[in-house]
C-alpha positions in Angstrom: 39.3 10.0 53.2 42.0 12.1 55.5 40.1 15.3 53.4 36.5 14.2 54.7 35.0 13.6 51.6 32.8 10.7 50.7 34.6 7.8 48.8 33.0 5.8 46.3 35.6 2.7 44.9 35.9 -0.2 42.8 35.4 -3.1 44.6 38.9 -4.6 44.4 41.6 -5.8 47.1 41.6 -4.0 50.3 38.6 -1.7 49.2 36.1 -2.9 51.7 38.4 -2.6 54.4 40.6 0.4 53.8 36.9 2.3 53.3 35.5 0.4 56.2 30.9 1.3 57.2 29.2 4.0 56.3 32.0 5.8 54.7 31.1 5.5 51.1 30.4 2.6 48.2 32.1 0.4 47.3 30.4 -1.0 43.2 31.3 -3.8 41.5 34.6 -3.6 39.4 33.0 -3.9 35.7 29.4 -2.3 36.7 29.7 1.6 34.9 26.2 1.4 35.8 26.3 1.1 39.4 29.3 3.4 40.0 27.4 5.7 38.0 24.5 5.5 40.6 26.8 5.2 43.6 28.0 9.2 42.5 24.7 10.3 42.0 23.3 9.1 44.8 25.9 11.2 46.8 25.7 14.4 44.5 22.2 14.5 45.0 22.0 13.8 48.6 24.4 16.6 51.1 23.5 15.0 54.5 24.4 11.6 52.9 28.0 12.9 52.0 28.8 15.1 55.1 27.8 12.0 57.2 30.1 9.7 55.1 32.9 12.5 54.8 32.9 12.6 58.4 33.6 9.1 59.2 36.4 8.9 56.8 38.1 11.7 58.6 37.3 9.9 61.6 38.3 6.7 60.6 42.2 8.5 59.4 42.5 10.6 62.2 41.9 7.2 64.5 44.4 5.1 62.3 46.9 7.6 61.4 47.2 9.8 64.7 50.6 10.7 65.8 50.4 8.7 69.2 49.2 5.7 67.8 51.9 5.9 65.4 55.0 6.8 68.1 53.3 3.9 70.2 53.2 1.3 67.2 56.7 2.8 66.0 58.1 2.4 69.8 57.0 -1.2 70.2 58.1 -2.6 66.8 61.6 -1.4 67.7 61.1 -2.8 71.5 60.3 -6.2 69.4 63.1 -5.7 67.1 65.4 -4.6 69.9 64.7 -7.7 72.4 62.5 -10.0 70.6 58.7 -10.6 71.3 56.7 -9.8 75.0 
């Protein structure tokens, strides 16, 4: 996801959430069929992928930034430091 790239998963615990909308497919966990579809769809469909690529990156760089992180980081120790605000 951090690369850009369209993601295509099993549909196990945390899959929906960790790939989020239109950022991929997410197939049933015992369907070769369907995962089979879900990669052809994207190979044979460039807009569909960029589109998808994009909001992973997106969706990373939003999650993962380094001020959200030294804000989140800060307040945990604030918490740990002198209890909850």
């Amino acid at each position: 996801m951090a690369r850009g790239r369209s993601v295509v998963a099993a549909d196990v615990a945390g899959a929906r959430d960790a790939l989020g909308r239109d950022s991929g497919a997410v197939v049933p966990v015992a369907d070769p069929d369907e995962l089979a579809a879900a990669i052809r769809a994207r190979f044979g469909d460039a807009s569909l992928t960029a589109a998808e690529g994009a909001a992973n990156r997106a969706a990373v760089e939003a999650r993962f930034s380094l001020q959200r992180m030294r804000a989140e980081v800060a307040a945990l120790t604030e918490e740990l430091a002198f209890g909850p605000q």
